[in-house]
Structure formats: C-alpha cells, structure tokens
C-alpha positions in Angstrom: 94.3 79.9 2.9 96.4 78.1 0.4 94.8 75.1 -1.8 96.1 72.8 0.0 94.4 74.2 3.3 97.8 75.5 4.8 97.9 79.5 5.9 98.8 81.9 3.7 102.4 83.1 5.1 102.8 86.0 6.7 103.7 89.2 5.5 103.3 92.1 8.4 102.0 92.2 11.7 100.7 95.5 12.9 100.9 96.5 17.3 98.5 98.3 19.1 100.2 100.7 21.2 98.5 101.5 24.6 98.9 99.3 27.0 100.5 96.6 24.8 104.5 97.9 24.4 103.8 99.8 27.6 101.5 100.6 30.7 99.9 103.4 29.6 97.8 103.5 33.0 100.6 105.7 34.6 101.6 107.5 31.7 98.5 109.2 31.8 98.1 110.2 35.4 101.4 111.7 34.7 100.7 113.6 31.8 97.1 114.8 33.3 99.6 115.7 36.9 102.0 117.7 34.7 99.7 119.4 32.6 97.5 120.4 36.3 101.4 121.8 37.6 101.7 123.7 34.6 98.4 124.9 34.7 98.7 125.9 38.2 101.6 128.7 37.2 100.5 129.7 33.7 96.7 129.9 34.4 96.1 129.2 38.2 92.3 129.6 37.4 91.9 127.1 36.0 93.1 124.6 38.6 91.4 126.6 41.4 88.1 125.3 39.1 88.9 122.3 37.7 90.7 119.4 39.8 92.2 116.7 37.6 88.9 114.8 37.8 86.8 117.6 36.6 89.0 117.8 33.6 88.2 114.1 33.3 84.1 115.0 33.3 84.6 117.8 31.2 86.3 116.1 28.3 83.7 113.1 28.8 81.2 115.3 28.6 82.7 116.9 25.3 83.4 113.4 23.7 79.2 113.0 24.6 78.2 116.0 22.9 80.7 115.3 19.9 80.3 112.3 19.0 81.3 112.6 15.6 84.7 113.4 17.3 85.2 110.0 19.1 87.9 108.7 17.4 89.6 112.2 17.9 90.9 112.2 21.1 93.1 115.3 20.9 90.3 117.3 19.3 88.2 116.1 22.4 90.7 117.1 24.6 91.6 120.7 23.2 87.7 121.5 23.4 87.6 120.5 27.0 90.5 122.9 27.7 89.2 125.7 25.9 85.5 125.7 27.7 87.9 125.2 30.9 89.3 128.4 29.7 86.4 130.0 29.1 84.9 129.5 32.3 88.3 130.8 33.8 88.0 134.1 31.3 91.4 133.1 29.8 92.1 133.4 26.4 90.8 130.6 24.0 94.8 129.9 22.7 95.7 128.2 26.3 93.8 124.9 24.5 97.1 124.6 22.5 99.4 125.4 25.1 98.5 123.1 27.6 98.1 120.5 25.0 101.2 121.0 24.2 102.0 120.5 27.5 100.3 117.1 28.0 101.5 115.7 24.7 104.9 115.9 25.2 104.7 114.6 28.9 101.8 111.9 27.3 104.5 110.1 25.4 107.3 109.7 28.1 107.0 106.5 28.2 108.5 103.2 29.7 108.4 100.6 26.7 108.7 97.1 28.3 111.9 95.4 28.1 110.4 92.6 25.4 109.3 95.3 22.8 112.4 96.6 21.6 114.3 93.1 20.9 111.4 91.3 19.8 110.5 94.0 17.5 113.9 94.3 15.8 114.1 90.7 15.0 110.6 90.6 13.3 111.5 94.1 11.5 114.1 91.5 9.5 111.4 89.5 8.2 107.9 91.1 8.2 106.3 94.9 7.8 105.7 96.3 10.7 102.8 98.7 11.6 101.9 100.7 14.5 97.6 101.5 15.2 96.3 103.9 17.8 93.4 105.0 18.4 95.1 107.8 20.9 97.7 110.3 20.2 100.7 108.5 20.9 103.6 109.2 18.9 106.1 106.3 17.6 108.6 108.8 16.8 108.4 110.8 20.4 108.2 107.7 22.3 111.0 106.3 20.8 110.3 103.3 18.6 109.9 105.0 15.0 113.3 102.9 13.6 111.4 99.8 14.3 108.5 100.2 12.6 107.4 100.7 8.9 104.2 102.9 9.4 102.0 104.2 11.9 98.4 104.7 11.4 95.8 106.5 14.1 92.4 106.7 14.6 92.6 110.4 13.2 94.0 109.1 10.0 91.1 107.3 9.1 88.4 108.4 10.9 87.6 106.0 13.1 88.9 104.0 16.1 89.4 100.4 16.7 87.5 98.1 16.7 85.9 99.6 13.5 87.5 98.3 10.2 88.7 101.5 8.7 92.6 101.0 10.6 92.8 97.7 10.0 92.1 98.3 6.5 94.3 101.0 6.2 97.0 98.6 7.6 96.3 95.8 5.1 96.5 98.3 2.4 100.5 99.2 3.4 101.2 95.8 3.7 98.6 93.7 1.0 97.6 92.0 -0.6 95.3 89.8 1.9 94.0 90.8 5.4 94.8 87.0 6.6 98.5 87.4 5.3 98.5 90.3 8.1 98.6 89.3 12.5 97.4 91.9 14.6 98.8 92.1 18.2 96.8 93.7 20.7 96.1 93.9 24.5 92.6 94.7 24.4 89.9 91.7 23.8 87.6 94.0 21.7 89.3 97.1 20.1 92.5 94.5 18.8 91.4 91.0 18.8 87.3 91.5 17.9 88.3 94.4 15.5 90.9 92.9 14.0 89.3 89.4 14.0 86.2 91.0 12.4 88.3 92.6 9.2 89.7 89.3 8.4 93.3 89.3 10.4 95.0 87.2 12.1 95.3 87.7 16.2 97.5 87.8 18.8 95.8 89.0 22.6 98.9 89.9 24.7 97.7 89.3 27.9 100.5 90.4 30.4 98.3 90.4 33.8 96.3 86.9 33.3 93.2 88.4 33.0 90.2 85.5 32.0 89.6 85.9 28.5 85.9 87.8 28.5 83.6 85.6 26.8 83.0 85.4 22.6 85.5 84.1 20.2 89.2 84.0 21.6 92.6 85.4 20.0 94.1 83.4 17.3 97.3 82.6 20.0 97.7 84.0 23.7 101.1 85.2 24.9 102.0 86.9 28.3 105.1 88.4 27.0 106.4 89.5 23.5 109.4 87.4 24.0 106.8 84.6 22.9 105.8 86.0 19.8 107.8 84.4 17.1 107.2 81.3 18.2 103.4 81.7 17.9 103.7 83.2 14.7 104.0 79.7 12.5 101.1 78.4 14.6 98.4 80.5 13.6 
C-alpha cells in the first residue's frame, strides 16, 4: 500500500486454469473415456481388469502411497498405469503410451467464450500468468499468445494452495506480491492460497455457489467479462 493508504497498482494478474477458463469436469471424463477406447485395442487386458473407476482407485491409491508425489499428477498417473500393466503382464512402456494418449485428449478443451477477449485486453496492460496444479498445457489448449508465462505444480514442487506457485509467479512479475491479482475458481487452492502469499484475489464463481465460510475473495465475479471493472476496486 502506498503512503497515502491507496493500493499499490497493478502490475500482473495470474489465472488458474481448471475449471476457471473452462469446465474441466467433462474434459476429464473424456480424456479417461478415450484413453479406456484406446486401451481396449492396444492392450484389451487391461480394460477387461480395470473399468474407468478402478483406474480412478488405482491412481488414488498411488497418490496415498506417494505422497511426496502429490503435486505431480502425471507422475501419479503414469505409476497407476504401469501397476495396471503389470497386473495385465504387459510391458512396463504402455505407462507412456497411454499417457500419451490421455494428454493429448486431456487438453481438448472448450475455453468459455469470456476468456479469450477479456484476456487479450488485459494482455495490453498487465503480465499475464497461467498456474496449474494439473497437466494442462496453455500451448495445446490453445491460449499460449495470451499469456506471458505458465507455471505448474511440477515446476515448483508443490500445488496450490501452498506458496511455492504463487511465489514463483510474483517472482516473473515483481517486485510486490500485492502489486499481483490472482483469479481463481476454487475457494481454497486460488483465493486462500493466494490470499495467504500476500496477493490480491479474484473468486470466479460461475455457478453461484455460497461462498464456504473464512475470509472471502478480494472481489466476486460470475463471468470474466466483469473483470476489468473489478480490477481498480481492489
């Protein structure tokens, strides 16, 4: 804050991905439906083992066993595959493969019509950063011109809402982690992590959902369309 008690002003505003430019919530039972079609010709075993579901257990109970992979999703998941394949007698390299094959169906996405204006206008005036704590791509999915950097969970070693991303973020961007706005659909991985490190925060809150208890978001908007407009508010 300045001397005379005004806000610093602004100098980037990073986006959580997930859920927050897109629904991610069909995106994924697309991917995982893809990746069981593929599996079903390449290494029927496998499917005649695992349903989708199972899949689900197995990497949940991977991610409880390693859980000094947490942040790591795609490590997580290539270990699930590979005891999948195991268990099948297949060889230990259809991990890869069939990541592979979920990756590149994981991040067909449908970006929300907001995201792509809104984001080019404040690409003009602020640094823009991307934070994940999955394995989405900016470049794959299609929004890599719009933003400066991205920065994932695996980069840092640790997910939101732990500091280490928004750190990372405030260090592209400096020199002050108020001078930076997080936007974020999630109450506690964006708004609590981001809050917690010193940001600024935006809760996009598309759905309505009642705000889960604790201290609220900085502003609330329901569509990025409302974003620069909140922006000289908080």
């Amino acid at each position: 804050m300045s001397r005379d008690g005004r806000q610093e002003p602004i100098l980037g505003i990073t986006f959580d991905l997930d859920d927050t430019l897109y629904d991610n919530r069909p995106v994924m039972e697309r991917a995982e439906a893809v990746l069981q079609d593929w599996l079903a010709r390449q290494y029927p075993r496998v499917v005649q083992a695992f349903s989708i579901q199972a899949l689900r257990e197995l990497r949940k109970a991977v991610a409880a066993e390693h859980t000094h992979l947490r942040h790591d999703l795609t490590a997580i998941r290539k270990m699930a595959l590979a005891k999948a394949a195991e268990a099948c007698a297949y060889p230990p390299q259809l991990a890869d493969e069939a990541f592979q094959v979920f990756h590149e169906a994981r991040n067909r996405v449908q970006i929300y019509e907001d995201v792509r204006p809104v984001l080019h206008g404040l690409r003009r005036r602020y640094v823009l950063g991307a934070l994940s704590n999955g394995n989405a791509d900016i470049g794959r999915i299609g929004l890599d011109d719009l933003f400066h950097f991205a920065i994932s969970a695996v980069d840092v070693g640790a997910a939101k809402p732990e500091p280490p991303m928004f750190q990372a973020a405030v260090r592209r961007i400096g020199p002050l982690p108020a001078r930076v706005i997080h936007v974020g659909d999630d109450p506690v991985r964006d708004v609590r992590g981001a809050a917690a490190t010193g940001l600024r925060t935006v809760w996009v809150n598309r759905w309505g959902r009642d705000w889960p208890g604790g201290r609220r978001a900085d502003a609330e908007v329901v569509s990025l369309l409302e974003l620069p407009a909140v922006l000289g508010e908080i």
